[in-house]
C-alpha beads as a LAMMPS data file, in Angstrom:
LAMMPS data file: protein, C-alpha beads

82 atoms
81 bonds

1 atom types
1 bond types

-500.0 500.0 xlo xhi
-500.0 500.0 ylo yhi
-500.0 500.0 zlo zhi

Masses

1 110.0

Atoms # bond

1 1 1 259.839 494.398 94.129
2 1 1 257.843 493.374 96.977
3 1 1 258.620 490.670 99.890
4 1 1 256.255 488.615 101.573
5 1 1 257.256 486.937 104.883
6 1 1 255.094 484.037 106.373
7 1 1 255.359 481.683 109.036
8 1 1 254.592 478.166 107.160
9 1 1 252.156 476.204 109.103
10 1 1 252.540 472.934 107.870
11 1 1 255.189 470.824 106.062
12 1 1 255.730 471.498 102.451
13 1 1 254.939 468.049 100.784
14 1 1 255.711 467.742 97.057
15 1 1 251.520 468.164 96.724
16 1 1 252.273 472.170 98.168
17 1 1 255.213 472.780 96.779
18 1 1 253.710 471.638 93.154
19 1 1 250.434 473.968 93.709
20 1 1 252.653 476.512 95.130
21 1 1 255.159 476.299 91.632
22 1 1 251.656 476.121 89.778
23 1 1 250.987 479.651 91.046
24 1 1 254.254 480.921 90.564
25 1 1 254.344 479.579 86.996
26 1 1 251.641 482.029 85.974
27 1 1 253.244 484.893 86.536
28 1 1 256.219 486.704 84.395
29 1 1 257.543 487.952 88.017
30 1 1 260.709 486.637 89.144
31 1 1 259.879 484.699 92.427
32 1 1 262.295 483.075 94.794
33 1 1 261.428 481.924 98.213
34 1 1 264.075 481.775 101.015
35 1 1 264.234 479.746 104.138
36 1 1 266.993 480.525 106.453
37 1 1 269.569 480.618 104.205
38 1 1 269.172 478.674 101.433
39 1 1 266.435 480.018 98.513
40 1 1 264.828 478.718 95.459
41 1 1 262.970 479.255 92.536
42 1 1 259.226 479.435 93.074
43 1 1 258.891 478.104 89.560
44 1 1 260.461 474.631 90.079
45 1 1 258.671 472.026 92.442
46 1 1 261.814 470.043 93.203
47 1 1 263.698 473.293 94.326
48 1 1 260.851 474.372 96.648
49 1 1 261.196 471.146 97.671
50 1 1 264.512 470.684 98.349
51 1 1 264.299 473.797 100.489
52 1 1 262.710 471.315 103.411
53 1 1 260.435 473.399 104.735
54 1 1 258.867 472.610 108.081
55 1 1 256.150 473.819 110.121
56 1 1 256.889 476.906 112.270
57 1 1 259.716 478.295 109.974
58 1 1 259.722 481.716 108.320
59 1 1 259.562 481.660 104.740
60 1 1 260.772 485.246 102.690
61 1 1 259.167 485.338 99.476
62 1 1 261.053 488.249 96.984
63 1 1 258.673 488.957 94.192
64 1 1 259.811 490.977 91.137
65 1 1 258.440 492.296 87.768
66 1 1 255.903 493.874 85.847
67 1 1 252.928 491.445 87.379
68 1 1 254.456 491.420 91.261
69 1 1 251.352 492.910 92.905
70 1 1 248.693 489.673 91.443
71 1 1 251.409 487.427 91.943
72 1 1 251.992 488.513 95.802
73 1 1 248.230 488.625 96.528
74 1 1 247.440 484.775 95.362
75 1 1 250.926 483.247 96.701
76 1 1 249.562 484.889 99.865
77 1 1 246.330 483.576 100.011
78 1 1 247.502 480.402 99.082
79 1 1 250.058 480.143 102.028
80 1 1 247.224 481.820 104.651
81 1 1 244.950 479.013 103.432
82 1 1 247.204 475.550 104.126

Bonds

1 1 1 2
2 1 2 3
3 1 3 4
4 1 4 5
5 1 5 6
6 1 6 7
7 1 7 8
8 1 8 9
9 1 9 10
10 1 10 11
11 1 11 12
12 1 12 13
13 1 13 14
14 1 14 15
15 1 15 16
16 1 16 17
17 1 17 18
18 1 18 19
19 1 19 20
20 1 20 21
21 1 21 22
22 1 22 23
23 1 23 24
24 1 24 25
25 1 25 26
26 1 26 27
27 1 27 28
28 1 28 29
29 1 29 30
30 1 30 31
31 1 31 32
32 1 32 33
33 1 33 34
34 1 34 35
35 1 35 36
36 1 36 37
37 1 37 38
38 1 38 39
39 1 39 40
40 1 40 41
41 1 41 42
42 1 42 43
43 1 43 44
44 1 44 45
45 1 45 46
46 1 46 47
47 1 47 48
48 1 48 49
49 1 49 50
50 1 50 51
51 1 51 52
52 1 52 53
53 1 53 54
54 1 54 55
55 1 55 56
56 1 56 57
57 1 57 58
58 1 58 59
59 1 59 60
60 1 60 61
61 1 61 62
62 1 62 63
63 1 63 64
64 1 64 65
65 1 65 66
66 1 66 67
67 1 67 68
68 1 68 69
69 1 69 70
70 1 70 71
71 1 71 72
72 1 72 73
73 1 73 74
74 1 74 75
75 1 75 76
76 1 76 77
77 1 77 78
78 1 78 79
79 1 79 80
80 1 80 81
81 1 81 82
């Protein structure tokens, strides 16, 4: 299991969420991303949506399974790149 923890920069529109889920979605790894206190699956646009996410908060992502490692390094570069 590995945890990343990023500040988000921008707003999560539906367009970042859905790339973000698009990443996720490759991956057998159970990924869940947690802001404050609520959390979703990485897997599902609408729940990273629903999650609200605006710029300046901290975002936990908890990354699990047998392909955590590739998974962590793209979902990384992806949120150091928006």
């Amino acid at each position: 299991m590995v945890n990343l923890i990023e500040q988000s920069h921008k707003h999560l529109s539906l367009r970042e969420c859905g790339c973000l889920a698009k990443i996720a979605k490759k991956y057998h790894a159970s990924i869940k991303v947690y802001n404050d206190s609520n959390s979703a699956n990485a897997k599902s646009i609408l729940s990273v949506l629903g999650l609200g996410i605006l710029p300046n908060q901290t975002l936990v992502i908890n990354i699990s399974g047998v392909d955590e490692r590739p998974a962590f390094n793209e979902i990384k570069k992806y949120l150091r790149e928006l």
